[in-house]
Biopython code that builds the backbone (N, CA, C, O; Angstrom):
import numpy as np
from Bio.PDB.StructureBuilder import StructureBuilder

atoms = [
    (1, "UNK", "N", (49.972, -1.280, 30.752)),
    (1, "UNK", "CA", (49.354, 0.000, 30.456)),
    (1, "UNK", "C", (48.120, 0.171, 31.328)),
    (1, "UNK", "O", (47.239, -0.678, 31.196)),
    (2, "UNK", "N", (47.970, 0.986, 32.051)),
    (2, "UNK", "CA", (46.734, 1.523, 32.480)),
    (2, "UNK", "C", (45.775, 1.968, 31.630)),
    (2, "UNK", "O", (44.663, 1.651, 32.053)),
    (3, "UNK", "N", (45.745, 2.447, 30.815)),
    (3, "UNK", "CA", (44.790, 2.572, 30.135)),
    (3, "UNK", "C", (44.365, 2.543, 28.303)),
    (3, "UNK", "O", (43.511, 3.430, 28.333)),
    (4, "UNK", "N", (44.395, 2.309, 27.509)),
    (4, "UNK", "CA", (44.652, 1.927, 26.104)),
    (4, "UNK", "C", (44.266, 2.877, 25.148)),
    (4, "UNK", "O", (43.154, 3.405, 25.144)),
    (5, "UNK", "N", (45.221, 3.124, 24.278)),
    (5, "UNK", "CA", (45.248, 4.521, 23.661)),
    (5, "UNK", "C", (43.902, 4.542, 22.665)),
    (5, "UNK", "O", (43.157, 3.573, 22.520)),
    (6, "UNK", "N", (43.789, 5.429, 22.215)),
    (6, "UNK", "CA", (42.749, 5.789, 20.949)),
    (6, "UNK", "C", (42.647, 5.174, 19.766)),
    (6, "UNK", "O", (41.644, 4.627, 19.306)),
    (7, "UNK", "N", (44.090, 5.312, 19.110)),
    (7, "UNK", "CA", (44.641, 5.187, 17.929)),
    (7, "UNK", "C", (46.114, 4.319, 17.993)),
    (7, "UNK", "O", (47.041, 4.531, 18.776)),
    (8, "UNK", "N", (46.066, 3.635, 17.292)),
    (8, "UNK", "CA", (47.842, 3.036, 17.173)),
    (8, "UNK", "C", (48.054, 3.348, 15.035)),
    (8, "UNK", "O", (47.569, 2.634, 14.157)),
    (9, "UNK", "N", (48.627, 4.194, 14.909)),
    (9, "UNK", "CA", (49.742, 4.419, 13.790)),
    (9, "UNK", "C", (50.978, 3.416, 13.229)),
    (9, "UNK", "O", (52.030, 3.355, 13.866)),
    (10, "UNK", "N", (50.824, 2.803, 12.259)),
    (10, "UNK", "CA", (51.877, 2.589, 11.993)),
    (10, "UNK", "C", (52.790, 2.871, 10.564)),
    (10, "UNK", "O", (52.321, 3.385, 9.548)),
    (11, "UNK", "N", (53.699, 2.574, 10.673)),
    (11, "UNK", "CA", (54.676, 3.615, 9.129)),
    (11, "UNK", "C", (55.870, 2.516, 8.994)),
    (11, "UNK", "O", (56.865, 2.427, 9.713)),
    (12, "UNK", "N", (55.403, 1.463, 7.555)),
    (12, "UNK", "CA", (56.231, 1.190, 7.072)),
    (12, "UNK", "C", (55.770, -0.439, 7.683)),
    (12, "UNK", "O", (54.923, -0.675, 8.545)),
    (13, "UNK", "N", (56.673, -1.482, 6.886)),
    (13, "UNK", "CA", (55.967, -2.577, 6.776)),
    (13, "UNK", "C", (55.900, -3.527, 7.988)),
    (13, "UNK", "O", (55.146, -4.499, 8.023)),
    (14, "UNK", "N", (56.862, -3.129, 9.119)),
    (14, "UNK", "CA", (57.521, -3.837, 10.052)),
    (14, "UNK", "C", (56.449, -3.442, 10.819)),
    (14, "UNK", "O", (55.773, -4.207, 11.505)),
    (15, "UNK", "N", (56.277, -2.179, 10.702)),
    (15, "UNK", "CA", (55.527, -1.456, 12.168)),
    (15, "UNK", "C", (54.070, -1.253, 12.090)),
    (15, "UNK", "O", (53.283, -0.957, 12.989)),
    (16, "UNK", "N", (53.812, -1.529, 10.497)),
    (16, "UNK", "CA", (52.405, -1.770, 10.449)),
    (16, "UNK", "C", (51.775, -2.839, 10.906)),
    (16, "UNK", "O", (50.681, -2.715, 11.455)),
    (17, "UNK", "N", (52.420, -4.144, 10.734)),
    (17, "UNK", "CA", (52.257, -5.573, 11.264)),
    (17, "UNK", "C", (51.954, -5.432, 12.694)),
    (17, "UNK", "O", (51.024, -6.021, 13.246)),
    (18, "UNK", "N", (52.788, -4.615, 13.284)),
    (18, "UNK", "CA", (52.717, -4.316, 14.352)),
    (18, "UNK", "C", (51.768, -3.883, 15.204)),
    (18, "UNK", "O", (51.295, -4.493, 16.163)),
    (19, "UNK", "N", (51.471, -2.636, 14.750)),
    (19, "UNK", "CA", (50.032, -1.640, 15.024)),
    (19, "UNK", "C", (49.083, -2.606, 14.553)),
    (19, "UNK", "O", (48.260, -2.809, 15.446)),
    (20, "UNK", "N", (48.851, -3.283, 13.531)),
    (20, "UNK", "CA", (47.586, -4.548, 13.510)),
    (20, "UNK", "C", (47.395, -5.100, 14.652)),
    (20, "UNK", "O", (46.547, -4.798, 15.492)),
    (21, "UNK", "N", (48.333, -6.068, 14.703)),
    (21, "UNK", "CA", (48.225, -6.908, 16.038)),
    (21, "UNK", "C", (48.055, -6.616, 17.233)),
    (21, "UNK", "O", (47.727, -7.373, 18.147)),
    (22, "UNK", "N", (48.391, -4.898, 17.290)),
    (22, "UNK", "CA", (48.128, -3.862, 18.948)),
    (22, "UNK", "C", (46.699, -3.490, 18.914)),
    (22, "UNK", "O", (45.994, -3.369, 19.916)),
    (23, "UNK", "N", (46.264, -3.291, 17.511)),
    (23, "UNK", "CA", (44.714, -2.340, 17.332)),
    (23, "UNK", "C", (43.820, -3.534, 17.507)),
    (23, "UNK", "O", (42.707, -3.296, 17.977)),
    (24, "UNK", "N", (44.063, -4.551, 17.264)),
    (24, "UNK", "CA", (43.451, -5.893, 17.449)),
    (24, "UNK", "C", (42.990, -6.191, 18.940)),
    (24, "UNK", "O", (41.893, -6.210, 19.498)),
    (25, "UNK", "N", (44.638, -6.477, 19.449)),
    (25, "UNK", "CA", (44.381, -6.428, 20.928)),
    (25, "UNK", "C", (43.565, -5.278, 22.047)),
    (25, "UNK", "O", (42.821, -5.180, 23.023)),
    (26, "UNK", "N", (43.911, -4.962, 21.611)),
    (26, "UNK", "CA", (43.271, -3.256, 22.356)),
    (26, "UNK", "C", (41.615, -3.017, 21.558)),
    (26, "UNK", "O", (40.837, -2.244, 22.117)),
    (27, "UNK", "N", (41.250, -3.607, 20.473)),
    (27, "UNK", "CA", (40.147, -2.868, 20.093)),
    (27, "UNK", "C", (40.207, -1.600, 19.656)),
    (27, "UNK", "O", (39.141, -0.986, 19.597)),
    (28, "UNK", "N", (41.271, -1.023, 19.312)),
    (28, "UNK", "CA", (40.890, 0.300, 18.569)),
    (28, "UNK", "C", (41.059, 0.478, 17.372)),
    (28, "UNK", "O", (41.109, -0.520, 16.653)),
    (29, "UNK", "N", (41.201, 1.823, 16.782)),
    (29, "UNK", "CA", (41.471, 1.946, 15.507)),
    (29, "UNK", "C", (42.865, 2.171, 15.169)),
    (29, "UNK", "O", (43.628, 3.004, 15.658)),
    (30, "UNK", "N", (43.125, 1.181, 14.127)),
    (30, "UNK", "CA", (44.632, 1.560, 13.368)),
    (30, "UNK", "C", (44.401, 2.356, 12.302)),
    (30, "UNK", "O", (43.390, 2.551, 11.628)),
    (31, "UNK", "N", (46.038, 2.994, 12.233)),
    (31, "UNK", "CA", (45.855, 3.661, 10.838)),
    (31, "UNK", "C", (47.345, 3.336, 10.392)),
    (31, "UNK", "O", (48.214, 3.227, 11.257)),
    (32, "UNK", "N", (47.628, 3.188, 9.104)),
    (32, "UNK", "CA", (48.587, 2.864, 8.525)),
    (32, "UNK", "C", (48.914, 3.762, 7.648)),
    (32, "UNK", "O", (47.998, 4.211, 6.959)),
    (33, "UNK", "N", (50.401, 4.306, 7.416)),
    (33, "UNK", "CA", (51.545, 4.985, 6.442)),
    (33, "UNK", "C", (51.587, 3.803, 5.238)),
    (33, "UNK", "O", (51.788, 2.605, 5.441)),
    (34, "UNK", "N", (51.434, 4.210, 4.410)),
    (34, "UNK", "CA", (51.795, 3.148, 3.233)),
    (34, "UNK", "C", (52.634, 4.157, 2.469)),
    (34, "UNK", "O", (52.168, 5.126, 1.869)),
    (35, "UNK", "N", (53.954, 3.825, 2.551)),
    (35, "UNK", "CA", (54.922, 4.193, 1.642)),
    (35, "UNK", "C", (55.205, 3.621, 0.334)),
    (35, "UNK", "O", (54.920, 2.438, 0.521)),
    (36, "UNK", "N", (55.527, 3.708, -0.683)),
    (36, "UNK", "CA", (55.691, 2.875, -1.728)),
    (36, "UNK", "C", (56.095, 1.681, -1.339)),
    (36, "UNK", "O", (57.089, 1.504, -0.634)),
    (37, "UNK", "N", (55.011, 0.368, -1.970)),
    (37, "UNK", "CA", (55.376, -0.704, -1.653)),
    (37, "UNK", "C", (56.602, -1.132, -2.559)),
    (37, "UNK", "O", (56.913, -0.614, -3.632)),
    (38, "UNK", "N", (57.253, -2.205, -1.898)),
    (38, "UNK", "CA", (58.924, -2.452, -2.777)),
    (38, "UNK", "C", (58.103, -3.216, -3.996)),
    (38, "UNK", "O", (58.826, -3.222, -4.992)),
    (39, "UNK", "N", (57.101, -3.725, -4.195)),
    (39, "UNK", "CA", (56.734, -4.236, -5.450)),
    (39, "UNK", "C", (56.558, -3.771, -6.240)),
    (39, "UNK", "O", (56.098, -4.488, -7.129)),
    (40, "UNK", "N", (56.742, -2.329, -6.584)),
    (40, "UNK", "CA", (56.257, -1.330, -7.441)),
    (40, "UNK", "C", (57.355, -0.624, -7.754)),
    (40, "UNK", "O", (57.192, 0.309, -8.540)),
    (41, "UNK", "N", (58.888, -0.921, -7.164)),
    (41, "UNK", "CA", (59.463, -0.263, -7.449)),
    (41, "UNK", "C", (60.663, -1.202, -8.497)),
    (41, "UNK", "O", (61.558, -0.778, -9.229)),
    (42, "UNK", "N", (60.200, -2.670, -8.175)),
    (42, "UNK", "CA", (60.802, -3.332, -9.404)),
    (42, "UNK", "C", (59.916, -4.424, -10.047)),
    (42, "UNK", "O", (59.351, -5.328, -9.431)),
    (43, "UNK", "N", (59.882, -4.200, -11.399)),
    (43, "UNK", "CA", (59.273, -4.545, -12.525)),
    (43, "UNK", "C", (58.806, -6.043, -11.843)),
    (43, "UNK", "O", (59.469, -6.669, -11.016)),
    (44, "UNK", "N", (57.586, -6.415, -12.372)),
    (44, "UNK", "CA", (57.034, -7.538, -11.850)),
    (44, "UNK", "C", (58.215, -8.398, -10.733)),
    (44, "UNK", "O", (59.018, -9.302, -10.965)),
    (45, "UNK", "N", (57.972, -7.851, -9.816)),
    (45, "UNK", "CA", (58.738, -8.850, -8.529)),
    (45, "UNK", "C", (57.324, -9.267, -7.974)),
    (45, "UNK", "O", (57.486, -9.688, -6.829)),
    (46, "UNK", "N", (56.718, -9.287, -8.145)),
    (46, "UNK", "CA", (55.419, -9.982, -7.129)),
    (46, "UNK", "C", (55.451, -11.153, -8.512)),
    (46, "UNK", "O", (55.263, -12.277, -8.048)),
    (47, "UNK", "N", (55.566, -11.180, -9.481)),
    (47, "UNK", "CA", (55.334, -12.482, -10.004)),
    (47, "UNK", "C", (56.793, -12.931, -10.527)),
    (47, "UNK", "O", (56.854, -13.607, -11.554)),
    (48, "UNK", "N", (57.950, -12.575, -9.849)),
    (48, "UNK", "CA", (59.133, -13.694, -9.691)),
    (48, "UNK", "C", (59.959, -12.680, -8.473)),
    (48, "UNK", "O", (60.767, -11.756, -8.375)),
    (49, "UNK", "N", (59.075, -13.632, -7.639)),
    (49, "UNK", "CA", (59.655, -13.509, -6.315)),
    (49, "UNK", "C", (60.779, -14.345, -6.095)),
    (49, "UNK", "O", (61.532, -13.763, -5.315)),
    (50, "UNK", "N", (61.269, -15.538, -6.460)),
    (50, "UNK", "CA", (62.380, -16.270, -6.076)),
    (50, "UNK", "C", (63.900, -15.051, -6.634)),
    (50, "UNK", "O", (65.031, -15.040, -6.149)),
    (51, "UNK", "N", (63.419, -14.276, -7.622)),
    (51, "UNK", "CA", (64.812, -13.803, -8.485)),
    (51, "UNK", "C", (65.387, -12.638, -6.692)),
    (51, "UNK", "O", (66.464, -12.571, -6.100)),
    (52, "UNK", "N", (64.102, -11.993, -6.452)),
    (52, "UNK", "CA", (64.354, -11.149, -5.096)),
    (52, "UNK", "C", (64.503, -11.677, -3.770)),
    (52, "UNK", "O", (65.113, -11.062, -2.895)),
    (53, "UNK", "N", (64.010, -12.706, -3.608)),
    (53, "UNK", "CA", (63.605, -13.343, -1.841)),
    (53, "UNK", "C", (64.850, -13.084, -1.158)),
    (53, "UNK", "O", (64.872, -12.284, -0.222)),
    (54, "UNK", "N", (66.300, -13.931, -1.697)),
    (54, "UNK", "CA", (67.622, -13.582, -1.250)),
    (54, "UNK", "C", (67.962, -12.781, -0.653)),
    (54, "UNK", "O", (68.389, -12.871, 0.498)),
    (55, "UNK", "N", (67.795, -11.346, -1.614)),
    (55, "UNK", "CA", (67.741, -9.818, -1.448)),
    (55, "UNK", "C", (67.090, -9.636, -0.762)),
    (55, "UNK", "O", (67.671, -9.602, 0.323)),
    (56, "UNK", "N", (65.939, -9.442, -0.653)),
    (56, "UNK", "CA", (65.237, -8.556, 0.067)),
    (56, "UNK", "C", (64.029, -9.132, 0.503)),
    (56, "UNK", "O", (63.129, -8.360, 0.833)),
    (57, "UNK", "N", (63.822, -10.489, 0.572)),
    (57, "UNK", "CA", (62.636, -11.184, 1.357)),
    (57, "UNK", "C", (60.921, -10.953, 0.960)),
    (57, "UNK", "O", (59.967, -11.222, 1.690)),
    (58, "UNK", "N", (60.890, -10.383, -0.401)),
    (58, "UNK", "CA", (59.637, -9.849, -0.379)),
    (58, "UNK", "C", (58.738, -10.528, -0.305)),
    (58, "UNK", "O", (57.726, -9.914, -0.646)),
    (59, "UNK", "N", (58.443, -12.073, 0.125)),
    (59, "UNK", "CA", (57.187, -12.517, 0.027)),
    (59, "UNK", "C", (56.750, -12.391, 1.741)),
    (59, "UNK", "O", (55.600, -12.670, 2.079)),
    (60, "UNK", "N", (57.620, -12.017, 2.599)),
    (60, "UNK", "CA", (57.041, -11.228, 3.809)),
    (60, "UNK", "C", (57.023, -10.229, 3.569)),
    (60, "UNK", "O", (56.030, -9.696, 4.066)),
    (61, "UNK", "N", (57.653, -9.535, 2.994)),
    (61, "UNK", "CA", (56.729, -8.205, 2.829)),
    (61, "UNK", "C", (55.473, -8.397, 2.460)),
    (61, "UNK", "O", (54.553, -8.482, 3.274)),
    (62, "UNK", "N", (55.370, -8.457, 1.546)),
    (62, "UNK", "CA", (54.382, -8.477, 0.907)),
    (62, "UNK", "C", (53.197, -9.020, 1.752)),
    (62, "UNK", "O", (52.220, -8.307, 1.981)),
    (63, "UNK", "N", (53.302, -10.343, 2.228)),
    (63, "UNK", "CA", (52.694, -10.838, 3.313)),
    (63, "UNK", "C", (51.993, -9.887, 4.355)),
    (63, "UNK", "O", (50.777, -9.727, 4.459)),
    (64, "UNK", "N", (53.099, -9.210, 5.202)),
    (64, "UNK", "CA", (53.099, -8.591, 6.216)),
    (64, "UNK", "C", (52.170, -7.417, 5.763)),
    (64, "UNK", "O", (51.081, -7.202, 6.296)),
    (65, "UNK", "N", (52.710, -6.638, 4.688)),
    (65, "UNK", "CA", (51.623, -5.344, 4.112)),
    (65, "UNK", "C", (50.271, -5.922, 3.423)),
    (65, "UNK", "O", (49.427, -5.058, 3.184)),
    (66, "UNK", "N", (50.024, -6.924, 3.156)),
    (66, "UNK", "CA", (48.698, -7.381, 2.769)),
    (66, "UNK", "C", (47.560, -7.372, 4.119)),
    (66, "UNK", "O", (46.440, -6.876, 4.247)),
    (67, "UNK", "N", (48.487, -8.211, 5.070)),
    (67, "UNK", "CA", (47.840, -8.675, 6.451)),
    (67, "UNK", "C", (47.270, -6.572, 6.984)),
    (67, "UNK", "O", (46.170, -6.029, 7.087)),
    (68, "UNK", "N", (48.516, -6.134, 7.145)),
    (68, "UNK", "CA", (47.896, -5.049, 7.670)),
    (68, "UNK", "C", (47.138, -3.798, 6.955)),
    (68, "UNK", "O", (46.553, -2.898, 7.557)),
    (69, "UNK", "N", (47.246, -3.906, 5.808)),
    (69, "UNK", "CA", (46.465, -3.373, 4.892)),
    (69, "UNK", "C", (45.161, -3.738, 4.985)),
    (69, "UNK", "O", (44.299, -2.935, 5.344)),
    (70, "UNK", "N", (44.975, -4.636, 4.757)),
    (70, "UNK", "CA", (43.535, -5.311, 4.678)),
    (70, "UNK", "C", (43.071, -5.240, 6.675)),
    (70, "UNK", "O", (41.995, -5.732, 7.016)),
    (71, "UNK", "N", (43.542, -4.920, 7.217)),
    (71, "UNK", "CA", (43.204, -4.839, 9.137)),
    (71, "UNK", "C", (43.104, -3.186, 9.353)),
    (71, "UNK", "O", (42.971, -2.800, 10.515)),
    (72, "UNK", "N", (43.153, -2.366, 8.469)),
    (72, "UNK", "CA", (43.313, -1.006, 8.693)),
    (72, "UNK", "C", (42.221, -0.362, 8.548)),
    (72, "UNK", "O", (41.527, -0.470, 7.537)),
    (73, "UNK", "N", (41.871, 0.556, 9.763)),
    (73, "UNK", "CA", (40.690, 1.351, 9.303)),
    (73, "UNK", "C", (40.840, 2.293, 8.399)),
    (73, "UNK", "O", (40.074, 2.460, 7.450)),
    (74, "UNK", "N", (42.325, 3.288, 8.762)),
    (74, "UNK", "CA", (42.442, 3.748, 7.345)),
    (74, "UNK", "C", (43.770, 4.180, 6.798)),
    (74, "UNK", "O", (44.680, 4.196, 7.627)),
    (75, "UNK", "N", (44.057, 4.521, 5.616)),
    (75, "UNK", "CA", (45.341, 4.241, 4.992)),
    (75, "UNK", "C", (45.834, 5.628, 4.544)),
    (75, "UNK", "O", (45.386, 6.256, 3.585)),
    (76, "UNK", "N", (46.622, 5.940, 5.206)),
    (76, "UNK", "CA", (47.593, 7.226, 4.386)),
    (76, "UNK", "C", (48.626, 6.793, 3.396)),
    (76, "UNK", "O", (49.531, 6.013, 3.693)),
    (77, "UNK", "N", (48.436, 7.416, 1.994)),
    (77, "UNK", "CA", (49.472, 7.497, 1.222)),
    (77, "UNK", "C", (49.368, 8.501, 0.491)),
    (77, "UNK", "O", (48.411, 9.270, 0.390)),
    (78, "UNK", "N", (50.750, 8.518, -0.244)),
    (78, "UNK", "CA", (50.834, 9.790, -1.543)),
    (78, "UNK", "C", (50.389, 9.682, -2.667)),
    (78, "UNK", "O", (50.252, 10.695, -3.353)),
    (79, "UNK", "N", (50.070, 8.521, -3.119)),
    (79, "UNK", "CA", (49.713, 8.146, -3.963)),
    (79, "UNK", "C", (48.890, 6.913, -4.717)),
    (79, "UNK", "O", (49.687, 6.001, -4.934)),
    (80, "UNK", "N", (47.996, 6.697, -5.030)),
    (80, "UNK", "CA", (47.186, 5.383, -6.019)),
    (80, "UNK", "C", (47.962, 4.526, -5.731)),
    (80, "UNK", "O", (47.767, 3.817, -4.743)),
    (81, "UNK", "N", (49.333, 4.342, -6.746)),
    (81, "UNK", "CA", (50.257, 3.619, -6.721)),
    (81, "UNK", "C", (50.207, 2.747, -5.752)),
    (81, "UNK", "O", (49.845, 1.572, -5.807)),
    (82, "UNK", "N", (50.669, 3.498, -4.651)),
    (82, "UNK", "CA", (50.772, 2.681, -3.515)),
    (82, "UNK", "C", (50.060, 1.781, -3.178)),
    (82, "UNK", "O", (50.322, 0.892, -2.368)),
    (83, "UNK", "N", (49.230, 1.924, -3.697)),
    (83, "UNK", "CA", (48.128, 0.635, -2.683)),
    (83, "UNK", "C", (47.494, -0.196, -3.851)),
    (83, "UNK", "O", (47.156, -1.294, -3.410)),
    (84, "UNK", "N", (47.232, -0.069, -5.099)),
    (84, "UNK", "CA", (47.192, -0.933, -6.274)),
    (84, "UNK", "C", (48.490, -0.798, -7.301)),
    (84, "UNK", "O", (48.040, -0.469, -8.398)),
    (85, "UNK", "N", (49.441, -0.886, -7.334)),
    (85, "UNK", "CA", (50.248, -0.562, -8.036)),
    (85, "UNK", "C", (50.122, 0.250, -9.380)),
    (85, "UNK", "O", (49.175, 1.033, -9.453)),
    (86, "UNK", "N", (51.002, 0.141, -10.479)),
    (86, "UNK", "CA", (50.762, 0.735, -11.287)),
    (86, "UNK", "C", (50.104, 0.483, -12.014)),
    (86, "UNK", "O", (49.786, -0.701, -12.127)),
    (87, "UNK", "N", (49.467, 1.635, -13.031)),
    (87, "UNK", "CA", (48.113, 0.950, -13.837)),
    (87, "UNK", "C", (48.672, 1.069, -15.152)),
    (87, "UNK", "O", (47.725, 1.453, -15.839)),
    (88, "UNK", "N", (49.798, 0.941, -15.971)),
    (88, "UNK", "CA", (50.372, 0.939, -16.883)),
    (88, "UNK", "C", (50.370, -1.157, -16.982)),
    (88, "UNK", "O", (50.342, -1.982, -17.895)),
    (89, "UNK", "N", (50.400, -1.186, -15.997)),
    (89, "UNK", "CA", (50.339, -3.235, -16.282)),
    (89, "UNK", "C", (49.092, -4.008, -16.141)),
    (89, "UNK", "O", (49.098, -5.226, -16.319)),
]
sb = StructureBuilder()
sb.init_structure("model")
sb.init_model(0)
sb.init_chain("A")
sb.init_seg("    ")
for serial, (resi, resn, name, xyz) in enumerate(atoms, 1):
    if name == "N":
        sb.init_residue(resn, " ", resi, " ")
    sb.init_atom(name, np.array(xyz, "f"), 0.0, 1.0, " ", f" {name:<3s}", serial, name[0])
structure = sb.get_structure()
């Protein structure tokens, strides 16, 4: 690249990891899409992760959206939810 962008965006858990590690390198600002995290969409899977891992691998997720969550300058979502889960637990 000749020259290094402004902003790096990312949307969704793969590509947020991603945009971390670019906004890092580059020095700029990330911003991250946080779509509903998959932990919120089934009943305590963050505290029995072995019943899901098979399926659907969530302790990288989870991993991966912690890492770039916490590296983000700032966070788009639709909702609370998203980013502390639900407050019914």
């Amino acid at each position: 690249m000749e020259c290094k962008p402004d902003l790096i965006l990312g949307n969704y858990t793969d590509a947020n990891i991603v945009a971390s590690f670019m906004a890092k390198k580059f020095g700029v600002t990330q911003g991250t899409i946080a779509h509903m995290l998959e932990k919120t969409k089934y009943e305590d899977s963050d505290l029995n992760l072995k019943t899901f891992e098979n399926k659907s691998h969530f302790s990288c997720q989870f991993t991966k959206d912690l890492i770039s969550m916490n590296a983000v300058d700032f966070l788009i979502t639709s909702t609370y939810e998203e980013i502390v889960g639900r407050l019914d637990v």
